[in-house]
N, C-alpha and C positions, 0 to 999 in steps of 0.2 A: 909363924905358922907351925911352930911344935907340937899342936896338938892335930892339924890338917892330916886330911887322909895322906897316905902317897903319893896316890896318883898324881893329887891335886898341889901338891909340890912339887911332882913332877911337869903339872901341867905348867906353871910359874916359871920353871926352866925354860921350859918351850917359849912363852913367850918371850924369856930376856932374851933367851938365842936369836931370836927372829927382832929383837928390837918392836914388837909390841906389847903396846901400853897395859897392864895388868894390875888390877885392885882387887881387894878384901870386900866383900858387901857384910859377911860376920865378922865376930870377936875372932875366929881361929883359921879362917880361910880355906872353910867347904863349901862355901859360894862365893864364886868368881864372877866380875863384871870384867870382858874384857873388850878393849876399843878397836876394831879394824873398819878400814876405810872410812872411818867419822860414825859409824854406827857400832851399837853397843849389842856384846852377847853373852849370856850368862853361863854357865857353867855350876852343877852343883853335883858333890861328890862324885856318884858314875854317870850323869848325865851330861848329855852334850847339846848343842841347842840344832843342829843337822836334820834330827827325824822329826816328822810330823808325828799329827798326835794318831794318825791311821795305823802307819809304822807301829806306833809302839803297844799299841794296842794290840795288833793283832799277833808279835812278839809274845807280848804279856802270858797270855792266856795259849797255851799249849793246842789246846781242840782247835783253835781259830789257825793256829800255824799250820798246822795237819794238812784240813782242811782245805787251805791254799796251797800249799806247798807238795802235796803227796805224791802229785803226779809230774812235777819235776823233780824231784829229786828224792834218792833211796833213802827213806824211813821207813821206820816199826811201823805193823800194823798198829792204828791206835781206833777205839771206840771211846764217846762220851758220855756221860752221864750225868743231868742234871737233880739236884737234891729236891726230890718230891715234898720235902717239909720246909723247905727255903719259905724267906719272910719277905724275899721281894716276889711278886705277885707273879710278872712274868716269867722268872728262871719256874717257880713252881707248876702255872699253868702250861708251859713247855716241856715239864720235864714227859719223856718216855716211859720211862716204869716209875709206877706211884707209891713203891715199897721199897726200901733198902734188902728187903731181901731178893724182889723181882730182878732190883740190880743187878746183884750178885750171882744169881743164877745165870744171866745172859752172859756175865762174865766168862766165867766157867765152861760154859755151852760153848762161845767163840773163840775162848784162847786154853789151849796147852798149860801145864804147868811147869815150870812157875812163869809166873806173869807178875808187870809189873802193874802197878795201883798207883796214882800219886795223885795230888792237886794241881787243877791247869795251868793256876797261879802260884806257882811253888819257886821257891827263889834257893838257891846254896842247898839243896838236897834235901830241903827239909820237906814231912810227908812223902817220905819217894819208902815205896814199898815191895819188896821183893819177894812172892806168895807162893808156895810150893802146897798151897793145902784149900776148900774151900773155907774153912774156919776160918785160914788168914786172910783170905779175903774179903770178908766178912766183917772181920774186926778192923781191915784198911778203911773199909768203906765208912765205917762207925767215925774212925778218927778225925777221918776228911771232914764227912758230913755234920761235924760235933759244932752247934752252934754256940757253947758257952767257951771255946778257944780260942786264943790267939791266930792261929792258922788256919780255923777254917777256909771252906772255900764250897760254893754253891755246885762247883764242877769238879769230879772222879771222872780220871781217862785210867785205863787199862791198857796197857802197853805189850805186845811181844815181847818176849824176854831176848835182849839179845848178851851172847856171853860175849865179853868184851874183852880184848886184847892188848889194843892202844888205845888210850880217847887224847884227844886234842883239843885246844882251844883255837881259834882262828880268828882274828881279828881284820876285817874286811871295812875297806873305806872303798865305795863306788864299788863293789864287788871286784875287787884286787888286795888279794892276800898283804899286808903290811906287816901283820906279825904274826907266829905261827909256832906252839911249843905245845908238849908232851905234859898231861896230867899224869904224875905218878905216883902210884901205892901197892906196896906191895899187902895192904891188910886193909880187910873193911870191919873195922871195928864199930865204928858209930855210923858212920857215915856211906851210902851210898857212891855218891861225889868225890872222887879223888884227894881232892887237895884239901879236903874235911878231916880227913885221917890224921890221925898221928904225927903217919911219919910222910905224908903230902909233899909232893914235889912239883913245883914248876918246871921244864928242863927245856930250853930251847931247841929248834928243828930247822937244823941247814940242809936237811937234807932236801935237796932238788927232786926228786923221783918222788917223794910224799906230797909235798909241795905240788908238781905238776898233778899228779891225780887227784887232790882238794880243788885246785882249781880248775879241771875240767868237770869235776861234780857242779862246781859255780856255775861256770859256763855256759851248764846245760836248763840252769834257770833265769829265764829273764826276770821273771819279778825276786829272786833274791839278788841279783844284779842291781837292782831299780833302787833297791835301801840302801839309801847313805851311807849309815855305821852299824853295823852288825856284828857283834861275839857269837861266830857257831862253834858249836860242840859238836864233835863229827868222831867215829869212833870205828878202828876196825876189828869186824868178830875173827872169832878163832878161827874162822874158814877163810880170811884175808879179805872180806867182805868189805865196803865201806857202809855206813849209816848216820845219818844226819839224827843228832840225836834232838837239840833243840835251837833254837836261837836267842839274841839275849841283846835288848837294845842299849843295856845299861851293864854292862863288862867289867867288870874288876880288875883292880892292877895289883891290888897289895898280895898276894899271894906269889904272884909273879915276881914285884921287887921286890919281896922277902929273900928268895932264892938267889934273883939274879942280877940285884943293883935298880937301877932308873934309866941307864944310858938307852934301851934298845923303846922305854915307856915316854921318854923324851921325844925321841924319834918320831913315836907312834902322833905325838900329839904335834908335833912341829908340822906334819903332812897332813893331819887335819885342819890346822891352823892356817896353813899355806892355800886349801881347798876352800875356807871361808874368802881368804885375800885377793883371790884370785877369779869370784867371781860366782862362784856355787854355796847357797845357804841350805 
């Protein structure tokens, strides 16, 4: 597995620890076939086979998380916006304003500056926009809405800005914190995203007091309670605030075990793997 992700060597661990059966389905071992109780489940890079396809869907796409999620738990305000020139038929006859600049105007009109701009389906920071001006907003919307890129994407959300202090990663099995560390940078040179930077840090979080106030924000949502496996990103502003920044059903480890080994990313998977054995898919 030398060329496997980490995690996914990580995950291999997990299973010799726990004495179950784990095979290769590729040449390098980013898809896993692994055997518990006579039935087979697969595993590929950050995927797990736990969430349905409802789940991750509505993960995926940031306007849909909002949307559900708003009124349990402290988020940005967020508005959406569908691409008036979209080639699938229904994003286009849905969309709200049928001009990129009508967009943009509502933007401006609803949110303060700076405001954030990104793609709903935006993954690792990418398209995430931070606009102190209407011009930039402008030209966000242009990047998003660009159908000849790699990253487009049919859906522009506009964000509250919030200034951020600490952000977190959280890793929740059954809605109970299993692992829980500190995104840190002191410089945003490329990257909006912490651990994009430079000089990105993953740093683990024993601290109990952070800890209990992530999980009383859980707590107070039963449908984030309800997802199997969930990566939130949870962040406090400069006024000591908490906010739910996104959630993320396919969580990355290698940033993580870059900084700080495999032992705590073994763990993570041995409790997952234990959740399957035990009787919950």
């Amino acid at each position: 597995m030398q060329n496997a992700k980490p995690n996914m060597k990580a995950l291999v661990k997990a299973c010799e620890n726990l004495g179950i059966e784990v095979s290769k389905v590729d040449e390098i071992g980013n898809l896993l076939q692994i055997k518990i109780n006579d039935q087979m489940y697969y595993f590929s890079i950050a995927r797990v086979p736990i969430n349905d396809e409802s789940v991750s869907f509505i993960c995926s796409f940031k306007s849909y998380t909002y949307r559900l999620l708003k009124d349990e738990l402290p988020m940005p305000k967020t508005r959406s916006y569908n691409d008036p020139n979209s080639e699938e038929e229904h994003t286009r006859i849905n969309a709200q304003f049928k001009s990129q600049k009508a967009i943009v105007e509502d933007i401006v009109k609803n949110f303060d500056f700076p405001v954030m701009v990104k793609m709903s389906a935006g993954l690792q920071g990418k398209n995430v926009f931070k606009c102190d001006s209407k011009r930039k907003v402008a030209k966000a919307v242009k990047v998003i809405f660009n159908q000849k890129k790699r990253n487009y994407d049919s859906t522009v959300l506009a964000q509250k800005f919030i200034d951020i202090k600490n952000e977190y990663r959280v890793i929740l099995l059954d809605g109970e914190i299993i692992l829980l560390y500190e995104k840190v940078s002191e410089i945003k040179n490329i990257n909006l995203s912490p651990l994009h930077n430079d000089d990105g840090k993953a740093v683990i979080i024993l601290d109990e007091v952070i800890k209990k106030d992530i999980a009383d924000i859980v707590d107070k949502s039963p449908i984030l309670k309800s997802f199997p496996w969930i990566g939130l990103d949870i962040a406090r502003d400069a006024d000591g605030g908490w906010v739910v920044l996104e959630l993320n059903v396919r969580p990355g480890f290698s940033y993580f075990i870059r900084d700080n080994g495999d032992e705590k990313v073994v763990e993570v998977y041995e409790k997952l793997l234990n959740r399957i054995k035990n009787g919950k898919k």
